[in-house]
mmCIF file of the N, C-alpha and C atoms, coordinates in Angstrom:
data_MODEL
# 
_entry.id   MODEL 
# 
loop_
_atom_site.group_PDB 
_atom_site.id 
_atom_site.type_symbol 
_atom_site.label_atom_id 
_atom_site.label_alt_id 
_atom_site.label_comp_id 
_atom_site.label_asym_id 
_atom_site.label_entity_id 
_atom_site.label_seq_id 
_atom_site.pdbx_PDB_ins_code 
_atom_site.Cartn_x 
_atom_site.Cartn_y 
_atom_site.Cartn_z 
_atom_site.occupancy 
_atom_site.B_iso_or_equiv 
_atom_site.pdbx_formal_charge 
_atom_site.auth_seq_id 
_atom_site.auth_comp_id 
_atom_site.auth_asym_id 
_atom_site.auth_atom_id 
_atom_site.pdbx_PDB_model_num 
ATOM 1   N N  . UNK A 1 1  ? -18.008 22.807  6.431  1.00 0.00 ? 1  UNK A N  1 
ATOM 2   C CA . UNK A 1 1  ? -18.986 21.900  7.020  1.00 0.00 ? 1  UNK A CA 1 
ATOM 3   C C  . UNK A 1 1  ? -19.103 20.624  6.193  1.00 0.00 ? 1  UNK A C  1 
ATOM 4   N N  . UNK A 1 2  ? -19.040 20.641  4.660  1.00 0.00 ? 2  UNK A N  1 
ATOM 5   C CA . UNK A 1 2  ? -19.282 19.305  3.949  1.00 0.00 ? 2  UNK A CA 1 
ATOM 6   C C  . UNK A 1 2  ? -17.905 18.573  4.195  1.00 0.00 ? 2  UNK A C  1 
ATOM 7   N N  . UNK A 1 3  ? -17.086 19.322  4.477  1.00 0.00 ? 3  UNK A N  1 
ATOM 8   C CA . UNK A 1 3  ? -15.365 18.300  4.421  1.00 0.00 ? 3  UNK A CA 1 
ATOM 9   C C  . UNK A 1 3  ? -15.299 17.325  6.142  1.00 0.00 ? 3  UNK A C  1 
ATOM 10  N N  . UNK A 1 4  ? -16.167 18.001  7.177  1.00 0.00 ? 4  UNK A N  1 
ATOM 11  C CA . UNK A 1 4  ? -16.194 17.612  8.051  1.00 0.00 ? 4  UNK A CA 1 
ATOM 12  C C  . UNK A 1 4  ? -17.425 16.610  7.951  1.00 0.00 ? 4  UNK A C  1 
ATOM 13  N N  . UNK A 1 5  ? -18.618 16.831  7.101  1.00 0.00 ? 5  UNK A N  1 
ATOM 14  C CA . UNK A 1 5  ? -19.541 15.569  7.144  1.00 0.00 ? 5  UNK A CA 1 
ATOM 15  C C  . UNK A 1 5  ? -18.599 14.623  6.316  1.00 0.00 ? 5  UNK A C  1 
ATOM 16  N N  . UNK A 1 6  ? -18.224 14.697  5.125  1.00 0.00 ? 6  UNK A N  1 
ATOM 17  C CA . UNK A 1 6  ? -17.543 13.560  5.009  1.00 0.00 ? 6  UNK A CA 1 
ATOM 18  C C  . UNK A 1 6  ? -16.370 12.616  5.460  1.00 0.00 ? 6  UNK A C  1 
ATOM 19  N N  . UNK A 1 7  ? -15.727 13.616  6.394  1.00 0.00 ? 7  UNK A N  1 
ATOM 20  C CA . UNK A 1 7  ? -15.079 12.934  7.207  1.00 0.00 ? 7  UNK A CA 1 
ATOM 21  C C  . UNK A 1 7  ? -16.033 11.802  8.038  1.00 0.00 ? 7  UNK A C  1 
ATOM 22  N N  . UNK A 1 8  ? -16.790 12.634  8.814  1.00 0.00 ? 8  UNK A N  1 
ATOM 23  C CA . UNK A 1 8  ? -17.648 11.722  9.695  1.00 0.00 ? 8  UNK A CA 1 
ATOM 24  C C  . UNK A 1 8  ? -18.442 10.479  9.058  1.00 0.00 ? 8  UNK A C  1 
ATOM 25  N N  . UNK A 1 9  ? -18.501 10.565  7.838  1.00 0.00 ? 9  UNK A N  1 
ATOM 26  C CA . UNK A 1 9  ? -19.573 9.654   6.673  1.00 0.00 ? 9  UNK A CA 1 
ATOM 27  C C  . UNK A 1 9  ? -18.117 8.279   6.699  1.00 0.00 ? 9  UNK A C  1 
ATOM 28  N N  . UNK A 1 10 ? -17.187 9.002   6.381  1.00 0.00 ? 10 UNK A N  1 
ATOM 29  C CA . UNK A 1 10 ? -15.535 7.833   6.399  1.00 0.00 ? 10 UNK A CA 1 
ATOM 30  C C  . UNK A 1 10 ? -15.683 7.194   7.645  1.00 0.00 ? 10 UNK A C  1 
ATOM 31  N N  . UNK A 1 11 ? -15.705 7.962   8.448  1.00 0.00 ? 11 UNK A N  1 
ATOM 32  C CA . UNK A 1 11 ? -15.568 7.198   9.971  1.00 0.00 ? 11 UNK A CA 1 
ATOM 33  C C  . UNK A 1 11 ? -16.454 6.356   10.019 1.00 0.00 ? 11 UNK A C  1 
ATOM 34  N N  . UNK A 1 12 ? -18.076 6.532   9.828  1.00 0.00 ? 12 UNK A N  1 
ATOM 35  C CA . UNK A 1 12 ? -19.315 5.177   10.218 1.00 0.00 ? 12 UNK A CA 1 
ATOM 36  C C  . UNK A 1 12 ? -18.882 4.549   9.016  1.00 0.00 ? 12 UNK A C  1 
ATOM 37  N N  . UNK A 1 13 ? -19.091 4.557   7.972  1.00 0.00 ? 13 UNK A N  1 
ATOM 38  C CA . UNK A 1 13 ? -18.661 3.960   7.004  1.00 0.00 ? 13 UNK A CA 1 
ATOM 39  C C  . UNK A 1 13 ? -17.577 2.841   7.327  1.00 0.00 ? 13 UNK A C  1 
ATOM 40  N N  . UNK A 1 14 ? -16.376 3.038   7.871  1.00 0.00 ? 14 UNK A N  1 
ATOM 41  C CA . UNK A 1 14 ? -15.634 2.060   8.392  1.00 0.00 ? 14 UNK A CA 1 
ATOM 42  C C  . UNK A 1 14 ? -15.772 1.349   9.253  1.00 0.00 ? 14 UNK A C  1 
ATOM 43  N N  . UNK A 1 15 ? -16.638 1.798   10.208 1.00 0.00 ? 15 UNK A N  1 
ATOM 44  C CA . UNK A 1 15 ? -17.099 1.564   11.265 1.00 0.00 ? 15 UNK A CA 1 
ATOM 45  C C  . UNK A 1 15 ? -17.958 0.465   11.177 1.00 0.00 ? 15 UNK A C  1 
ATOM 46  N N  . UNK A 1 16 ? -19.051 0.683   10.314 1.00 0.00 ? 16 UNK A N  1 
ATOM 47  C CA . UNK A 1 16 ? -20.470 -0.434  9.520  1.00 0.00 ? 16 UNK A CA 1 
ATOM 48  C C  . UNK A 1 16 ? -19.608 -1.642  8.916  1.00 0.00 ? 16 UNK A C  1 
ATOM 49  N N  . UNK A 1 17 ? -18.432 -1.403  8.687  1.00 0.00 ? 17 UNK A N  1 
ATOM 50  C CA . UNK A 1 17 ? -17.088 -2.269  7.883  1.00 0.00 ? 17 UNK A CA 1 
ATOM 51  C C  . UNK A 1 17 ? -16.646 -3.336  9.110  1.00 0.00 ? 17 UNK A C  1 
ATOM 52  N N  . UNK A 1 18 ? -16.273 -2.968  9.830  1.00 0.00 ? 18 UNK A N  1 
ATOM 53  C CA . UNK A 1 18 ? -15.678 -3.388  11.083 1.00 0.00 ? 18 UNK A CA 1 
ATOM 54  C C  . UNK A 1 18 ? -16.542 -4.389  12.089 1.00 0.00 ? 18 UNK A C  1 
ATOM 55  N N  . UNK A 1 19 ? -17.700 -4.023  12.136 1.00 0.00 ? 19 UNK A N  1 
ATOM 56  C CA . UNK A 1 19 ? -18.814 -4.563  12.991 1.00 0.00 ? 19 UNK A CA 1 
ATOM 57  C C  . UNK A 1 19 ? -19.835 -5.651  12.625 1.00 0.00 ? 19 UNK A C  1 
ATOM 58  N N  . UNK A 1 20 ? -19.825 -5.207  10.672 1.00 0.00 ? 20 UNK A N  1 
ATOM 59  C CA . UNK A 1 20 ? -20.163 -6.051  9.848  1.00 0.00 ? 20 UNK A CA 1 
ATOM 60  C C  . UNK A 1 20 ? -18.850 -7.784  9.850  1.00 0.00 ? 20 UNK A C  1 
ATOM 61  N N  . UNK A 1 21 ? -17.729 -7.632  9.581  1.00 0.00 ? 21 UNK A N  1 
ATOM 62  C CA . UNK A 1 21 ? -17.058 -8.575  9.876  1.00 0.00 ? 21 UNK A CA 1 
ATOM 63  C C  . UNK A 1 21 ? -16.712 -9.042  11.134 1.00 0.00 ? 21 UNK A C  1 
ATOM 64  N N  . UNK A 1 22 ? -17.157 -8.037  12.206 1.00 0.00 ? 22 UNK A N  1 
ATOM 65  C CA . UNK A 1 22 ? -16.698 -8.819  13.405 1.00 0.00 ? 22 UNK A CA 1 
ATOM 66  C C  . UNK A 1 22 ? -18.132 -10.154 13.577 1.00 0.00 ? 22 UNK A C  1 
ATOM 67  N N  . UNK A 1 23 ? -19.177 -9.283  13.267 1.00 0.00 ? 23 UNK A N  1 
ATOM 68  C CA . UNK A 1 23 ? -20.303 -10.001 13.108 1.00 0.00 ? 23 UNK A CA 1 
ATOM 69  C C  . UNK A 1 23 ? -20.022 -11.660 12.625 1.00 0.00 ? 23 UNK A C  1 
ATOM 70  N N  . UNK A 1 24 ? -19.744 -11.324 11.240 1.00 0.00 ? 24 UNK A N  1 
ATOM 71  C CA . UNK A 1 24 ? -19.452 -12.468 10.412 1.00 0.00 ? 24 UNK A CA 1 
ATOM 72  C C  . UNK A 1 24 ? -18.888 -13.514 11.268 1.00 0.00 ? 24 UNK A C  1 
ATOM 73  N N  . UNK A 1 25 ? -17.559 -13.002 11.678 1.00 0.00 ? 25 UNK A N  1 
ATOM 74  C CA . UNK A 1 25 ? -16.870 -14.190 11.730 1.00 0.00 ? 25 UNK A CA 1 
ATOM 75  C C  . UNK A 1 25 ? -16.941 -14.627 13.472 1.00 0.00 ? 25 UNK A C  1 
ATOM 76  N N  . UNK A 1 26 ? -17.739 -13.710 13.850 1.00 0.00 ? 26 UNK A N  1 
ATOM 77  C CA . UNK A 1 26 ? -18.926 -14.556 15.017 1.00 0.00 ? 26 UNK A CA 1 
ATOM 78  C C  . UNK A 1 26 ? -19.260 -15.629 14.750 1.00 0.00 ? 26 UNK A C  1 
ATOM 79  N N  . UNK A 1 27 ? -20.621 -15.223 13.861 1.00 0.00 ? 27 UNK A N  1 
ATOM 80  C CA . UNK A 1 27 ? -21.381 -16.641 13.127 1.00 0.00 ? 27 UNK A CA 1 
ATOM 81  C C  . UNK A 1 27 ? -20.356 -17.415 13.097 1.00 0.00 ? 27 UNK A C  1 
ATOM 82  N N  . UNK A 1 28 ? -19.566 -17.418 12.374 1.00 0.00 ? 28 UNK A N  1 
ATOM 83  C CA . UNK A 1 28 ? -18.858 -18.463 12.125 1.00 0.00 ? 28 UNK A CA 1 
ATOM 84  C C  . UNK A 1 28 ? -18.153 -19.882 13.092 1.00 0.00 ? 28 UNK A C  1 
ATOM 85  N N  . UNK A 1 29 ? -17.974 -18.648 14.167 1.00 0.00 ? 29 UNK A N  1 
ATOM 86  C CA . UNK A 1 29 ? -17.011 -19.499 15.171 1.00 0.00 ? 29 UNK A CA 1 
ATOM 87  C C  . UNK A 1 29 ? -17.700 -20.112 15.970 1.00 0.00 ? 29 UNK A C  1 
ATOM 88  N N  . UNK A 1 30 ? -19.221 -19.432 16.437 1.00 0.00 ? 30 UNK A N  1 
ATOM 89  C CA . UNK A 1 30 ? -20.664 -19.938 16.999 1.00 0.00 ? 30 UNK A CA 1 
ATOM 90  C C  . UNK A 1 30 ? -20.320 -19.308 18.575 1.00 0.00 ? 30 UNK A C  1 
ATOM 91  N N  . UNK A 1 31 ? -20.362 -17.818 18.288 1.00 0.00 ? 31 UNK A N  1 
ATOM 92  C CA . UNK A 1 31 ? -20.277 -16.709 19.761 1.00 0.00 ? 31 UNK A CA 1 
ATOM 93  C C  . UNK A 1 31 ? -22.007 -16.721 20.047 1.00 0.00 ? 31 UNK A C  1 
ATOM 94  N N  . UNK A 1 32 ? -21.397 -16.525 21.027 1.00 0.00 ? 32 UNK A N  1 
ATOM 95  C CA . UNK A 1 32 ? -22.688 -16.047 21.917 1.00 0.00 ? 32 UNK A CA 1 
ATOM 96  C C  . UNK A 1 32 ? -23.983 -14.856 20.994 1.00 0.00 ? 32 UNK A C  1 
ATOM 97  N N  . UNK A 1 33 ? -24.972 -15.626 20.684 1.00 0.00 ? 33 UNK A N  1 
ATOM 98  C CA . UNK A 1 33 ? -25.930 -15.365 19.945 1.00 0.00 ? 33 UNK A CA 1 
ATOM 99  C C  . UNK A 1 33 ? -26.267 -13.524 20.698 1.00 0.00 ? 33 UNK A C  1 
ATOM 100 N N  . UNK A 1 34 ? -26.721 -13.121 22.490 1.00 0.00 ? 34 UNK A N  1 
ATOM 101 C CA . UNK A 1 34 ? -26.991 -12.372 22.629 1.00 0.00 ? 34 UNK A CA 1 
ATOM 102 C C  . UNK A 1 34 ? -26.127 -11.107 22.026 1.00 0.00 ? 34 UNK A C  1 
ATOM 103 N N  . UNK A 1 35 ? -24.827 -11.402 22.031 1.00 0.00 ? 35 UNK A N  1 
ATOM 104 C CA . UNK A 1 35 ? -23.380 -10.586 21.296 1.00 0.00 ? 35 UNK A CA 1 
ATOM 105 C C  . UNK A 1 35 ? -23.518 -10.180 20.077 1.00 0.00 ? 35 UNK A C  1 
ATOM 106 N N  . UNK A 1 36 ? -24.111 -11.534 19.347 1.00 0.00 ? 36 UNK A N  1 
ATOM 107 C CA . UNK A 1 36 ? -24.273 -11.283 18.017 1.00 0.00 ? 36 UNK A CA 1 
ATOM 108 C C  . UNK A 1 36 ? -25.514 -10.344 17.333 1.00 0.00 ? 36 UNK A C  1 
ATOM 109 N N  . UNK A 1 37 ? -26.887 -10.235 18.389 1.00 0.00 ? 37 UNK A N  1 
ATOM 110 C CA . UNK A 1 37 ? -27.940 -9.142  18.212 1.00 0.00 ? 37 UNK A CA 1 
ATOM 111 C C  . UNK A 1 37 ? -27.945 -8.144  18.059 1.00 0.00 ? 37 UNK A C  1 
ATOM 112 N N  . UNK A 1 38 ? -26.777 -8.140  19.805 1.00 0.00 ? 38 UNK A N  1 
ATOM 113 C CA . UNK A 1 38 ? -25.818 -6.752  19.764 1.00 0.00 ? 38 UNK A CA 1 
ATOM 114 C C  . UNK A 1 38 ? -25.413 -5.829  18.885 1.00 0.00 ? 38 UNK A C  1 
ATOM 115 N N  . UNK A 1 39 ? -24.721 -6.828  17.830 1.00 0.00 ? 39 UNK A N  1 
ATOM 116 C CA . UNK A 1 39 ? -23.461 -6.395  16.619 1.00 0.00 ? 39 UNK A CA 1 
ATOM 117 C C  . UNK A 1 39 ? -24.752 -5.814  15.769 1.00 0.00 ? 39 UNK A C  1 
ATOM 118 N N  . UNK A 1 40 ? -25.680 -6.621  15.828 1.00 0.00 ? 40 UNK A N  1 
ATOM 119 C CA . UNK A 1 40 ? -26.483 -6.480  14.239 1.00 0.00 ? 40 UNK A CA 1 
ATOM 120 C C  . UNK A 1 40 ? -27.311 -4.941  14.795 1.00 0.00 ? 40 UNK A C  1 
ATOM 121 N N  . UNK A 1 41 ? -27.979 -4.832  15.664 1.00 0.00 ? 41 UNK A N  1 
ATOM 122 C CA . UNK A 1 41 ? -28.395 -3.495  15.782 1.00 0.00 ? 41 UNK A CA 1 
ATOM 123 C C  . UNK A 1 41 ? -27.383 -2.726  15.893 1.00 0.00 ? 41 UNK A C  1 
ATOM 124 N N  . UNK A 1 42 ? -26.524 -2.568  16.697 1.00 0.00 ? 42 UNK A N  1 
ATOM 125 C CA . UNK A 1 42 ? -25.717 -1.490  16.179 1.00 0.00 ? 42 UNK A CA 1 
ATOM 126 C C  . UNK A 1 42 ? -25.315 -1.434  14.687 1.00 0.00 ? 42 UNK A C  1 
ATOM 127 N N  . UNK A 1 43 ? -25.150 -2.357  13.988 1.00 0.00 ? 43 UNK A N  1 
ATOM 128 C CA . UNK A 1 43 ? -24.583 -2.120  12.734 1.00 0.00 ? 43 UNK A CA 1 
ATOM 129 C C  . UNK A 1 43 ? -25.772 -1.284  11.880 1.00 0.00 ? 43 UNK A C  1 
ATOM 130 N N  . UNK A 1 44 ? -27.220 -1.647  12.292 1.00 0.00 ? 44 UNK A N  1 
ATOM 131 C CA . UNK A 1 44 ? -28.081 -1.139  11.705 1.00 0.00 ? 44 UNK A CA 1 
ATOM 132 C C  . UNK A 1 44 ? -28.392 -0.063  11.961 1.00 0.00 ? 44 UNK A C  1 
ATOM 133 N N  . UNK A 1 45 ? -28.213 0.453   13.243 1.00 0.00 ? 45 UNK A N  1 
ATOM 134 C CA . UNK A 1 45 ? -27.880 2.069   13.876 1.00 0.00 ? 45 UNK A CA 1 
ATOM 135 C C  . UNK A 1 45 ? -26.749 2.622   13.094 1.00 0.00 ? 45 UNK A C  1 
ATOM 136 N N  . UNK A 1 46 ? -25.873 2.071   12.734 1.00 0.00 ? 46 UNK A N  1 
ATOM 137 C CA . UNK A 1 46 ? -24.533 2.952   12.346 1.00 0.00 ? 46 UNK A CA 1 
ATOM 138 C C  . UNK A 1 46 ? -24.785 2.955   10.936 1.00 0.00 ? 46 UNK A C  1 
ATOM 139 N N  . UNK A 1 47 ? -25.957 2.402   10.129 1.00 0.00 ? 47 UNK A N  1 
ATOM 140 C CA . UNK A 1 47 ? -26.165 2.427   8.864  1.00 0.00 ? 47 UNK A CA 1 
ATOM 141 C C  . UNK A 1 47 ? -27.389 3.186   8.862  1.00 0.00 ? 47 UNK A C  1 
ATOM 142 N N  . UNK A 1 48 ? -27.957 3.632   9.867  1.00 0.00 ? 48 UNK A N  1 
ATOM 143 C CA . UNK A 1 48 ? -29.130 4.874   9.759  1.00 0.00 ? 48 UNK A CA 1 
ATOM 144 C C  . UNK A 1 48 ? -28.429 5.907   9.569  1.00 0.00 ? 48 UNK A C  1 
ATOM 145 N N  . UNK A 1 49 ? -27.164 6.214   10.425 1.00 0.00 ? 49 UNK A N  1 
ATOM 146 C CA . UNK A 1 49 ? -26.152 7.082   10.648 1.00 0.00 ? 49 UNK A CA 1 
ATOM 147 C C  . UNK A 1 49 ? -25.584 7.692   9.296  1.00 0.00 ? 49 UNK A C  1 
ATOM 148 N N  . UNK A 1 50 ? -25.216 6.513   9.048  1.00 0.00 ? 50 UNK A N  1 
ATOM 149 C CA . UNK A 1 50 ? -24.637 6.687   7.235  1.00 0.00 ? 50 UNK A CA 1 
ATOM 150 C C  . UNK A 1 50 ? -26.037 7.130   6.502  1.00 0.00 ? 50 UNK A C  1 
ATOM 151 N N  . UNK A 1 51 ? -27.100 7.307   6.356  1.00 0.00 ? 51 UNK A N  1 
ATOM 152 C CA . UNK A 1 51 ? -27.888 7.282   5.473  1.00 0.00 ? 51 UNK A CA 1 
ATOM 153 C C  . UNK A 1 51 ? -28.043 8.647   5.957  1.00 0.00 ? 51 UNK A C  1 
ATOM 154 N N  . UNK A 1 52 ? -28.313 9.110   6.848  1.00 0.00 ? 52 UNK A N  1 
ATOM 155 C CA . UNK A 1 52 ? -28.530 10.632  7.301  1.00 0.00 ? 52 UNK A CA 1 
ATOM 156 C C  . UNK A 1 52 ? -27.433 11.832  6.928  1.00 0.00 ? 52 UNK A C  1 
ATOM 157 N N  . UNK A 1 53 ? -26.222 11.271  7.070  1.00 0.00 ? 53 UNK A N  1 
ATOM 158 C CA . UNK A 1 53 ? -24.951 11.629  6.733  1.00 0.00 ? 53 UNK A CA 1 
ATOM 159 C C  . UNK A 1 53 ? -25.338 12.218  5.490  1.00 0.00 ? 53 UNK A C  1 
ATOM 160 N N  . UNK A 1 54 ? -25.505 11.089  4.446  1.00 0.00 ? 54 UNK A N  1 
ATOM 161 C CA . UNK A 1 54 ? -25.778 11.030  3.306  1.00 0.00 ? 54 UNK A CA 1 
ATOM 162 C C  . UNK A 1 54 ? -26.540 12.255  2.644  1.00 0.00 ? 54 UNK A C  1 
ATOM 163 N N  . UNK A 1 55 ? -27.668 12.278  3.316  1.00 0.00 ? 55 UNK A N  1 
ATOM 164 C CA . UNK A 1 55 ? -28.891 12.893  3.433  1.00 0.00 ? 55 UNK A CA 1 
ATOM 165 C C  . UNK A 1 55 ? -28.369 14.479  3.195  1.00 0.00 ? 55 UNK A C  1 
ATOM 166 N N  . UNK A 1 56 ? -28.133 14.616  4.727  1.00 0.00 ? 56 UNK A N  1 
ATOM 167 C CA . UNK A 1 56 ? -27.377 16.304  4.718  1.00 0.00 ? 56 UNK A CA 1 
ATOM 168 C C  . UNK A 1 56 ? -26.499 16.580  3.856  1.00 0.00 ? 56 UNK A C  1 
ATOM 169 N N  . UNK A 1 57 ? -25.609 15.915  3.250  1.00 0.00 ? 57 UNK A N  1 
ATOM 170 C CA . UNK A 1 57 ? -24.612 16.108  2.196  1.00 0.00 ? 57 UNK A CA 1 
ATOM 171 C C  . UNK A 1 57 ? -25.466 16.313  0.876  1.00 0.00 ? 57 UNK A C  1 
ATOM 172 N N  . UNK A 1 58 ? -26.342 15.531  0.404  1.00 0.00 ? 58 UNK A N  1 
ATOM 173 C CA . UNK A 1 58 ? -27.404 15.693  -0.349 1.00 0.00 ? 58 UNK A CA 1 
ATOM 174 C C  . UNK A 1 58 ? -27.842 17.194  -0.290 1.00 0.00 ? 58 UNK A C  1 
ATOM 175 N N  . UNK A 1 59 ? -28.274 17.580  0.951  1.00 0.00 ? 59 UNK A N  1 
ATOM 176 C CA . UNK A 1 59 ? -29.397 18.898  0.989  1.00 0.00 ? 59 UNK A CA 1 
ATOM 177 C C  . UNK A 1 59 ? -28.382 20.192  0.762  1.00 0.00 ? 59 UNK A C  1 
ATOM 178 N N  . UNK A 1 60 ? -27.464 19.636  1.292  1.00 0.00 ? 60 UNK A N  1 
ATOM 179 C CA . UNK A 1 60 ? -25.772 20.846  1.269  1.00 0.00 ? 60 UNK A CA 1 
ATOM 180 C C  . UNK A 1 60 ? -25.754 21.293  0.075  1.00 0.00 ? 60 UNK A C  1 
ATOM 181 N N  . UNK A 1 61 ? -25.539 20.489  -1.393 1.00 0.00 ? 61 UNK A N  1 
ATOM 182 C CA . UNK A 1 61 ? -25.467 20.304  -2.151 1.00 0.00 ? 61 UNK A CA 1 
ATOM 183 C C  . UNK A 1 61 ? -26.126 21.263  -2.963 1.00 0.00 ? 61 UNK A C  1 
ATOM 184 N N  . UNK A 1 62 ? -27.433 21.600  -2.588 1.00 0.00 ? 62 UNK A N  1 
ATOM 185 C CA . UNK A 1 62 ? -27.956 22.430  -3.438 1.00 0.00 ? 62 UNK A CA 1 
ATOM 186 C C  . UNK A 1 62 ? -28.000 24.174  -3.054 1.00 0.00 ? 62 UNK A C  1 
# 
């Protein structure tokens, strides 16, 4: 069970990676602001994700 949460922890983890720079280089280019809200809550959903991940791996642990 912990080899499969950390798999899944790799996956958002890359994921928060991916969405975070697509973000970025939004801003940059000057996309469509509603797109860009988009990006940022999900990224902040997929970083609750990671923190919970986290969490259970934590409680596993002991």
């Amino acid at each position: 069970m912990r080899d499969v949460l950390l798999v899944l922890l790799g996956i958002d983890m890359t994921a928060v990676v991916a969405v975070l720079f697509t973000g970025a280089v939004g801003m940059t280019t000057g996309a469509d602001p509603r797109r860009q809200n988009r990006l940022m809550r999900l990224r902040v959903s997929l970083q609750g994700i990671a923190i919970a991940l986290v969490v259970l791996l934590l409680m596993m642990g002991r």
